[in-house]
C-alpha positions in Angstrom: 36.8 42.8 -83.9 35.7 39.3 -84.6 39.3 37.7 -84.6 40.4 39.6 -81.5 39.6 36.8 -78.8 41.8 34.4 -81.7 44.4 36.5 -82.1 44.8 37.3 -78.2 45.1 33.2 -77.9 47.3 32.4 -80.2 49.6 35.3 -79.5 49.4 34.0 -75.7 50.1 30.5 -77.0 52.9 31.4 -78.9 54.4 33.8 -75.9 54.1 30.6 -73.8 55.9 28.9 -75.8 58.7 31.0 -77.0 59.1 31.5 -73.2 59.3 27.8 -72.4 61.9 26.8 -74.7 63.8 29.4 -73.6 64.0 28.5 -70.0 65.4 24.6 -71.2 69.2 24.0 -71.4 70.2 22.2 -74.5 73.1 19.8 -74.2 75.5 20.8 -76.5 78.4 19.7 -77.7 82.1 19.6 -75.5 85.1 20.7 -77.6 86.8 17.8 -78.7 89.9 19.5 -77.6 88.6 20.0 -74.5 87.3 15.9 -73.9 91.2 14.7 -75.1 92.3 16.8 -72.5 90.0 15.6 -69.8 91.5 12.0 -71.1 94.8 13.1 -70.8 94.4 13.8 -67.2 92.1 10.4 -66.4 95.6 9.1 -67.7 98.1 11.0 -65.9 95.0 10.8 -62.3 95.5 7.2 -62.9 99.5 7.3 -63.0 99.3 9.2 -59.6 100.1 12.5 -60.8 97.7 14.4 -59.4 99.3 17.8 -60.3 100.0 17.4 -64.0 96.0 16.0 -64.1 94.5 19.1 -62.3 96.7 21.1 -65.1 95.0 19.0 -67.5 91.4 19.9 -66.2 92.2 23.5 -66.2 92.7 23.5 -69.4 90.5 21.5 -70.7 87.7 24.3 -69.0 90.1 26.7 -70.3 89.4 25.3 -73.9 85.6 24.2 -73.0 84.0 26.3 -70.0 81.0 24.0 -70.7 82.8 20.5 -70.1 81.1 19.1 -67.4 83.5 16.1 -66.9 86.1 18.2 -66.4 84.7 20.0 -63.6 83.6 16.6 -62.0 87.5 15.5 -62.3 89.2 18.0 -61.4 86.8 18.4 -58.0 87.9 14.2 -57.5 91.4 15.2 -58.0 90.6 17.8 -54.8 89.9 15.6 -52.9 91.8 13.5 -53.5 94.6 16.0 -52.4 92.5 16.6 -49.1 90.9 19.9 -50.1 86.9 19.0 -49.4 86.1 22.7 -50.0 87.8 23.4 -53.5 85.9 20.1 -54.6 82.6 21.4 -53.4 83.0 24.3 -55.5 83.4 22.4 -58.5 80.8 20.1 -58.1 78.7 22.8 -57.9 79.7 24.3 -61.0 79.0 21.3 -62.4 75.7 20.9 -61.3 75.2 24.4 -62.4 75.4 22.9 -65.8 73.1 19.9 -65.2 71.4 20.1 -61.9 70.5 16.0 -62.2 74.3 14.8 -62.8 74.6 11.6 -60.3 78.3 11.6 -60.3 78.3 15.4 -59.3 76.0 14.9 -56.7 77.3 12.3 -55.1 81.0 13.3 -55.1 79.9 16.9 -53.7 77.9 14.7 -50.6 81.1 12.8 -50.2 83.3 16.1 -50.5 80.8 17.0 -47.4 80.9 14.5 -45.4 84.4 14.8 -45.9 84.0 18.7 -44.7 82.2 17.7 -41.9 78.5 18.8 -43.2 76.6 15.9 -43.0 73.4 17.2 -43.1 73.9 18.5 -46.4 75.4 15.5 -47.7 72.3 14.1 -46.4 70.1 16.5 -48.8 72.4 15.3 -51.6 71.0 11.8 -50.7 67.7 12.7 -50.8 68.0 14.2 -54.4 70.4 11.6 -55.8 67.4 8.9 -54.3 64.8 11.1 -56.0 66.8 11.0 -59.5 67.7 7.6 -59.3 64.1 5.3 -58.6 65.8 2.5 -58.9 69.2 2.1 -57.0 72.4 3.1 -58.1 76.1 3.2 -57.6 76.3 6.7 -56.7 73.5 6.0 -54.0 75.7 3.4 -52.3 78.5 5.4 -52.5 77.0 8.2 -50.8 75.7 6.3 -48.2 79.1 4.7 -47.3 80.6 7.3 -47.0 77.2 9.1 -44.3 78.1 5.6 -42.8 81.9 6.3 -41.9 81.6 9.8 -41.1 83.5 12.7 -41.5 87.3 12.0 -40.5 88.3 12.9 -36.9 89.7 16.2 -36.3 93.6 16.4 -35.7 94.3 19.6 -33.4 97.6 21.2 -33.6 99.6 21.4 -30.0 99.9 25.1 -30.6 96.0 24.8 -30.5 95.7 23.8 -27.3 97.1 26.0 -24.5 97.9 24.2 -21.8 96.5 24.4 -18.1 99.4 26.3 -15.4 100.7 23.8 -12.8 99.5 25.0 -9.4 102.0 23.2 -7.3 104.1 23.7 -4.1 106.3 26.5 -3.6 109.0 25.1 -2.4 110.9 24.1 -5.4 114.0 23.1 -5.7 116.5 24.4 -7.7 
């Protein structure tokens, strides 16, 4: 009866933290396979072929679900190929593996700008600036791209229906 108040403590200390270090991500290691193959397609990005590169980044998650940098590339190769909402998607499955990643951050605020959303890019700025105290690239980058804007909207001409011609009615044929 004496030890109860003890044994209540340190069985709450222990719960705590047993509970705490379960809640933590560890950073573990990326499948060798998996980074040569994210290499392989910084290499082939680099040559301009952007389609043997995204092949490369599948498979590297395919290898590695876990690689990070792959998800990060393969959402710049997006992009890159004009598809702002496939590279959002990515960059929030990287972030989903480290919510503080700069690079993810940043590229996903660019990828909506890009989309039009700018005031979400605009929260991504807020929580790149409150990662990074002191400035950095990705902050910069971020902010040049708030700066120009989203791109301007091209409409189609089967978009636009056009107004009838109230005229005279005497025509000639």
């Amino acid at each position: 009866m004496r030890f109860t108040p003890a044994a209540l403590a340190l069985s709450l200390a222990l719960a705590m933290t047993s509970s705490a270090s379960l809640g933590q991500q560890s950073e573990r290691a990326i499948d060798p396979q998996s980074s040569a193959l994210v290499m392989a397609g910084r290499q082939a990005s680099e040559a301009g072929n952007l389609e043997e590169a995204a092949g490369l980044y599948e498979a590297a998650l395919a290898v590695d679900p876990a690689n990070r940098n792959a998800f990060i590339a393969l959402a710049q190769v997006a992009q890159a190929q004009d598809l702002p909402g496939k590279a959002i998607r990515l960059y929030r499955e990287a972030l989903e593996l480290n919510p503080n990643d700069r690079m993810a951050l940043s590229g996903q605020g660019e990828a909506l700008v890009q989309r039009g959303a700018v005031e979400k890019a605009r929260l991504n700025l807020a929580r790149l600036e409150n990662i990074c105290r002191n400035a950095c690239a990705e902050i910069g980058e971020l902010k040049a791209a708030l700066e120009k804007g989203p791109p301007a909207r091209v409409v189609s001409a089967e978009a636009i229906t056009p107004d009838p011609i109230v005229g005279d009615s005497t025509e000639r044929p």
